[in-house]
N, C-alpha and C positions, 0 to 999 in steps of 0.2 A: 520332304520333311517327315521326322518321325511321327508315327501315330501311338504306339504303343512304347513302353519305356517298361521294364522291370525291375532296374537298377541304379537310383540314384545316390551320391551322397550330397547328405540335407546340412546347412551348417545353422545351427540354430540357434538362436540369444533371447534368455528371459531378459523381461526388465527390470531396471533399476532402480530398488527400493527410494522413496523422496524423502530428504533431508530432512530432521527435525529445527524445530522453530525456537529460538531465543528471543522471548516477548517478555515485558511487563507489565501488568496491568497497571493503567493509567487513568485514573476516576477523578473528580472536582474531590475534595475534602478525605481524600484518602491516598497519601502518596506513599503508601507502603502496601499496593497493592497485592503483591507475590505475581510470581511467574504465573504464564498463562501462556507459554506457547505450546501449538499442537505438534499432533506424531505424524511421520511419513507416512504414504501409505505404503503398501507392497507392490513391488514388480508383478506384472503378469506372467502367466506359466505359457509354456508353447506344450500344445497338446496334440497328439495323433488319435486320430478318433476312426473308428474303423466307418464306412459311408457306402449302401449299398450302390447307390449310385457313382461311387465312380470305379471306374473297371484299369485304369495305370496311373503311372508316377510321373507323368508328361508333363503336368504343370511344373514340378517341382527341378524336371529336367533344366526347363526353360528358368525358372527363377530360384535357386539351388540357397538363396539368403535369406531367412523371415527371422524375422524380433518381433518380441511382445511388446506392447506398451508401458512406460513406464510407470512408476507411481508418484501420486502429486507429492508437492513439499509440505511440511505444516504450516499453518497461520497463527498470528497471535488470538486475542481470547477463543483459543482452545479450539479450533478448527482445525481438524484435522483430513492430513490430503487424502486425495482420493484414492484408491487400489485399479493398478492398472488389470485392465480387461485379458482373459486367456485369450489365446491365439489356437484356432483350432484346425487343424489341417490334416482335411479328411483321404482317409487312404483306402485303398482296395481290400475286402476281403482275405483275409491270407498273407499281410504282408509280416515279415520280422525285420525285427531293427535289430542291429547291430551296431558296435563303436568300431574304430576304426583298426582295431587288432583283430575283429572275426572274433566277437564274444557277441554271446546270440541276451540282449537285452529285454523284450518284449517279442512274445509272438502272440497276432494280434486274428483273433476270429472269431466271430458272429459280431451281429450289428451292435454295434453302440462300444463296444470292445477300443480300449484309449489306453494310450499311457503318456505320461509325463515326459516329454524329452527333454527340457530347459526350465528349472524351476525358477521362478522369480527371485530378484532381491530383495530384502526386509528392509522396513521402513524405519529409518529411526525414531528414537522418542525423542520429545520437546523434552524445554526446560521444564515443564510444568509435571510431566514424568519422572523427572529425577530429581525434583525436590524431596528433603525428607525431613524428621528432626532438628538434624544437627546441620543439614543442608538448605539453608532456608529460601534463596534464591541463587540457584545455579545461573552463571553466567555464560553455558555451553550448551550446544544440545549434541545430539550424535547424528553420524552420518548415516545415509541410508547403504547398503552393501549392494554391489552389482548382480546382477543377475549371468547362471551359469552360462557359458556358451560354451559347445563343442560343436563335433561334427560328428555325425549318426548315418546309418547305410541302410538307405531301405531296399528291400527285397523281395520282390512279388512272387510268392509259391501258391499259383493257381490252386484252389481245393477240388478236384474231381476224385472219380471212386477210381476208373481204370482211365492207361495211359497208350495210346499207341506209339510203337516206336520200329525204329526201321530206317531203314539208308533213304538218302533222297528219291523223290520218283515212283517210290517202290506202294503208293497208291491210300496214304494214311488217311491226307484228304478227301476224296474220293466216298472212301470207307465210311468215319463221320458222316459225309451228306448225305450215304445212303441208307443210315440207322437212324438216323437224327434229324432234328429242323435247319441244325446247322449248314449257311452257305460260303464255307471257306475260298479263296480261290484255288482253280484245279488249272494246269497248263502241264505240257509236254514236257518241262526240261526241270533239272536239277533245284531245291531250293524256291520253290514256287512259295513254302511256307514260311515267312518271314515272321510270324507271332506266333502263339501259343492258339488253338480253336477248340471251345467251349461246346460239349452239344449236350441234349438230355434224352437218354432212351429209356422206352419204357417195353421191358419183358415181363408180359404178364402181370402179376402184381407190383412187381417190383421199376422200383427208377430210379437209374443214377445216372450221372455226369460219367461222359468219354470227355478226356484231353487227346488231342491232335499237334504231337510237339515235333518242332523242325526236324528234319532230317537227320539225320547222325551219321558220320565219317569215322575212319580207321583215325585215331588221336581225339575224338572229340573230346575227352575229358581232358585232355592236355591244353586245350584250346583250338582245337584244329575246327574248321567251320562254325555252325550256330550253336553244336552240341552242347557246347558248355555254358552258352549264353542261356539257355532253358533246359537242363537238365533239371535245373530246383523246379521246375512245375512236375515233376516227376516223384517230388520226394512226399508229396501226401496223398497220391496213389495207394490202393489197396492190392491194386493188381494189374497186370503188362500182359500186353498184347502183341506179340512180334507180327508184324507183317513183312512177310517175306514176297520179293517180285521173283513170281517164278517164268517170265518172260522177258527179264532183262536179256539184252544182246551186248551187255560188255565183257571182256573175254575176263578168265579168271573169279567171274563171279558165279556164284550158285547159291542157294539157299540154305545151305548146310552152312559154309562158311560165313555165308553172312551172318546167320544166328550166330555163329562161335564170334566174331566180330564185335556185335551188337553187345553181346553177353561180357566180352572183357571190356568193353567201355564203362558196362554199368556195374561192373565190380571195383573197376578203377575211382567210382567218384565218392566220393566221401557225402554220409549225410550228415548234416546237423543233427546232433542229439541231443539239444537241448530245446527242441520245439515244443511246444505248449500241446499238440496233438499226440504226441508221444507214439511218431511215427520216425522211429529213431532205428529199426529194421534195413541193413543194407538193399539194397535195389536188386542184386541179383539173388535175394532171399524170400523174395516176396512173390506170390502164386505168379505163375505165368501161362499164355494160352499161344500156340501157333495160328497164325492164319494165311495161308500159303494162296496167294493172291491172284488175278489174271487168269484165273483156269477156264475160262471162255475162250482162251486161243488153245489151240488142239497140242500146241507144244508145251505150252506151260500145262496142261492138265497132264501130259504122262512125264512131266519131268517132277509135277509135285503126287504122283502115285508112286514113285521111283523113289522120293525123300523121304515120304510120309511115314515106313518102318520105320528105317534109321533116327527120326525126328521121335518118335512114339517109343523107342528101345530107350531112351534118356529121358523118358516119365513125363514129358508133355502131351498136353491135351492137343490135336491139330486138326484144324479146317480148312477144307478146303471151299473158296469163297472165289465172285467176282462181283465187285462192285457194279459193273456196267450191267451183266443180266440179272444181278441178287441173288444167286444161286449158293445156298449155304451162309446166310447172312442169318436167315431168323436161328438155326441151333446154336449161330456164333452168339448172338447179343443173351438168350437165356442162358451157354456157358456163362457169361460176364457175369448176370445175372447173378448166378449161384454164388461164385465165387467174393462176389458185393456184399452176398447177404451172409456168408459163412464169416465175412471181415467186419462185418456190422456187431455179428452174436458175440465172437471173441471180444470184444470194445469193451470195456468197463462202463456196469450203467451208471449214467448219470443220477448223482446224488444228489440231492439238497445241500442249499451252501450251509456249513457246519456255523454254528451260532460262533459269534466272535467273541470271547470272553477276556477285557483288558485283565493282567495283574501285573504291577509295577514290581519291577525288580528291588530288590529288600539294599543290594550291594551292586557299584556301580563298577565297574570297569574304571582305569583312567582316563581325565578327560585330555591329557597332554602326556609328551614324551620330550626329553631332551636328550638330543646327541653332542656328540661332542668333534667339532671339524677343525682344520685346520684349514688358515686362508693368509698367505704372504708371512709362514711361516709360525706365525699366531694363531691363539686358540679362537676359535667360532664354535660357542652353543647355540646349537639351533632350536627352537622350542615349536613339535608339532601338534597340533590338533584343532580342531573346528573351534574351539569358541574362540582360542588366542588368535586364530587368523581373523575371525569374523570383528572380535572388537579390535583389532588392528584398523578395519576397511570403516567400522564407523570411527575413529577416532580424528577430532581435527587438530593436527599437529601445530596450527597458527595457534591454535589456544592453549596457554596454559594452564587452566584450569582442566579442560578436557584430557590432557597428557597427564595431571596429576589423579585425575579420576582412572583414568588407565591402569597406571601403576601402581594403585589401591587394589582393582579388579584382579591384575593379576599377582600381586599381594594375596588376595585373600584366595586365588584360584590353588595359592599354592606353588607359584613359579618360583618365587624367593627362595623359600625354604628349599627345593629339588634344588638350586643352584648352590647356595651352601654344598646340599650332601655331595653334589660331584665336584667339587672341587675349586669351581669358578671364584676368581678373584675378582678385587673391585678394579674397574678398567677395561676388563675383559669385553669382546664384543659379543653380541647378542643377536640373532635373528630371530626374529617371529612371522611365519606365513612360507609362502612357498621362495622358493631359490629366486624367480623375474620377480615376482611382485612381492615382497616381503622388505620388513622397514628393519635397518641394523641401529644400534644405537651400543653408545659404553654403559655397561652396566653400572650400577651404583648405591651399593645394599642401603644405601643411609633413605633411598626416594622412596621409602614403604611408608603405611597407612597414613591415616589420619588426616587427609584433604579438607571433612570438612569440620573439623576443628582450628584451622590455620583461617586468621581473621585477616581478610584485605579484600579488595575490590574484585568486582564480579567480571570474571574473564582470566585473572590472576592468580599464581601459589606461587606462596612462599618459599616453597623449596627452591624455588628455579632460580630466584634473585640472588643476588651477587653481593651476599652479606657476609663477614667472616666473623665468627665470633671470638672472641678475645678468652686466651686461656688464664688460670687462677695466677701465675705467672705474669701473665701481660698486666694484669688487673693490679698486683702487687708493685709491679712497677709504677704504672700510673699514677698508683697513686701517692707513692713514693717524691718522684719527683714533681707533684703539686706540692707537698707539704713542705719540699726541698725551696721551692719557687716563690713558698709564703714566706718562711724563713729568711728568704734574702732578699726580698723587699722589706720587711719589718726594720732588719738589720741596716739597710741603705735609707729608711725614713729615720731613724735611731742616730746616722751620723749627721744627717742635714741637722736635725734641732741641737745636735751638741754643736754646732759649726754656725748656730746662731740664728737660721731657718725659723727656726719653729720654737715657740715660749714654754713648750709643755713636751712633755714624753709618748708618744705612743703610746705606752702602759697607763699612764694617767689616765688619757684620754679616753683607754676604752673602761678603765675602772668608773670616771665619771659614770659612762654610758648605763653601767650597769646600778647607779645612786650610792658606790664608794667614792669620798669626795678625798683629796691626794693632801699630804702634809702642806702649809704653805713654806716656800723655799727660805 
């Protein structure tokens, strides 16, 4: 089973802001209490919090899904839900996150060092929130909006000052145990070093961190062996230390070529240059030291007297060292030494955080864009930006008061009027929100303001009912043929009394009504 891990991708979900509450208050002798329902709370946020206690990403190997907590719903008199709790998931020293394209998101170092990777969803407001004036009891509340989820790549880049590097075998580990407290595993054969190994030496005044990184092979930056799986513990390195095995017995190899080897791996790898360390300096540009290894066997010490010009004619510092008797081990570690502290002076000192001073932009950008698409041959405006998605996600399309409050909002946001200027007719479809999760509807310039001026029952707009109004026209007829319809009943009660019916006239009758009394006949 894994022990160490440097690379996981984390798929992480804030929570979902809680639903606003449609309440009314309901008291003995007051049945026009007003609204009184409370607001959602907020989604919890998913945090990366830097932890000096843990040292890999092995839990996150093993459970690769966390979500925050959600937020409560509202209650009636005015209780409003609760805020779900952050989710804090502590990371190693050194680690950067990333999304899923290799964009470098947070680089994350010294203790307490966090970032946001999923921010919660907002909570809606109650009725009791969106009462106003002219709004006296809403009959909707809004809904809460989900919380982000993606997928984030985290990446462990050890912080040490120097980096040992070298073909398998060739004694890195070794070296470490014999500068340092560090007890790596040391064995005969290729690849003993399966992790990255930490150790701390101290020269003199001075102390910094050796890394002890896997082996490296001809391809490792291609992928070939471990190389590439730990080369990033490499990239916030100050300074490299080649150990060359000058007592390998495999044929073709020597220590001249193996530096030239080692040296085109670490030109081939690409650093990050957007780390927060601004340790954004290619790998084969960064000081480097020889140490030509094993000279305790009588062959390797006149094979590394024999490289040692030729190594030194191309401006490297080189040592000759053997870990098993420690011979040339202390000039090696105060090289490192020096080299630590010439990388330390160059550093930009640490300043004081510069005061934060808010000022509010005077002129805003736009909060929305419409495009203009085509879909089954027909036009689709599509209308982008954060608030029209976001009150798309609280909106409840069962109600129609909350769809008429919508179409006000983005009335007054200004979507109207943009559709006018581009051209959109009535009928036309509409998108608001992204392409999977976005709500289409027929546009229809006549559904603008004035919601809560339209009088009728709480839950309900007038717009959406199925009323047709009658044009001057319709009205002229109407009423036309009532006066048509008096007319010819007057005229059919007119023939019954002359036919014997009736002793009096119609016209009599109602001249009586009014205290004209009719000639006698």
């Amino acid at each position: 089973m894994a022990s160490f891990v440097d690379r996981v991708v984390l798929h992480v979900s804030g929570g979902a802001g809680g639903h606003g509450c449609v309440s009314v208050r309901r008291e003995k002798f007051k049945p026009l209490g007003g609204p009184d329902g409370g607001n959602g709370g907020d989604g919890g946020n998913v945090l990366l919090r830097v932890d000096g206690q843990t040292t890999t990403l092995l839990n996150y190997h093993h459970a690769p899904h966390r979500s925050a907590p959600n937020g409560g719903p509202g209650k009636g008199d005015l209780r409003h839900g609760h805020n779900g709790e952050d989710l804090v998931l502590s990371v190693p020293d050194g680690t950067v996150v990333k999304d899923q394209d290799g964009t470098v998101l947070a680089d994350l170092v010294g203790e307490g060092a966090e970032f946001v990777a999923a921010p919660g969803g907002q909570g809606g407001l109650g009725n009791a929130a969106l009462a106003s004036v002219k709004r006296k009891a809403p009959g909707f509340a809004l809904l809460g909006t989900p919380g982000v989820s993606r997928d984030v790549v985290l990446e462990l880049k050890s912080i040490a000052d120097v980096a040992l590097v070298g073909y398998p075998s060739a004694g890195k580990s070794s070296l470490i145990a014999a500068i340092s407290a560090a007890r790596p595993k040391i064995a005969d054969y290729p690849f003993t070093t399966l992790v990255p190994n930490l150790g701390v030496v101290q020269a003199g005044d001075v102390r910094y961190t050796v890394a002890d990184v896997p082996g490296l092979i001809p391809g490792a930056s291609e992928g070939r062996g471990l190389g590439l799986e730990f080369l990033r513990h490499v990239e916030r390195c100050a300074a490299l230390v080649h150990v060359l095995d000058c007592a390998t017995l495999e044929p073709g190899r020597d220590p001249v070529s193996d530096l030239e080897t080692i040296e085109a791996e670490l030109a081939n790898y690409a650093v990050d240059g957007a780390l927060g360390g601004g340790d954004a300096v290619p790998l084969n540009d960064r000081p480097r030291l020889v140490a030509l290894n094993k000279v305790d066997v009588p062959e390797a010490r006149e094979l590394a007297e024999f490289v040692r010009p030729e190594l030194e004619s191309r401006g490297y510092r080189v040592f000759e060292v053997s870990t098993a008797s420690h011979e040339g081990l202390r000039p090696l570690t105060f090289a490192m030494g020096e080299v630590v502290v010439q990388a330390r002076e160059q550093r930009p000192a640490a300043t004081a955080a510069p005061r934060v001073v808010l000022r509010p932009k005077g002129v805003r950008g736009p909060e929305f864009t419409i495009t203009r698409e085509e879909r089954n041959l027909e036009p689709l405006w599509h209308v982008h930006g954060d608030k029209p998605a976001r009150w798309i996600q609280q909106t409840d399309f069962n109600n129609e008061e909350a769809v008429g409050y919508l179409a006000d909002r983005l009335a007054k946001l200004g979507v109207e009027t943009e559709l006018f200027k581009q051209g959109a007719r009535p009928g036309d479809a509409v998108l608001i929100g992204p392409e999977d999760d976005g709500v289409v509807f027929d546009w229809e310039p006549t559904m603008v303001g004035g919601a809560e001026l339209l009088a009728g029952p709480r839950g309900t707009d007038l717009r959406f009912a199925d009323i047709d109004r009658p044009t001057r026209e319709q009205k002229r007829q109407d009423y036309q043929e009532r006066m048509d319809a008096k007319a010819a009943a007057r005229a059919e009660l007119e023939a019954e009394r002359a036919a014997g019916v009736w002793t009096e006239s119609v016209d009599a009758r109602s001249d009586r009504g009014t205290g004209d009394r009719p000639d006698p006949a």
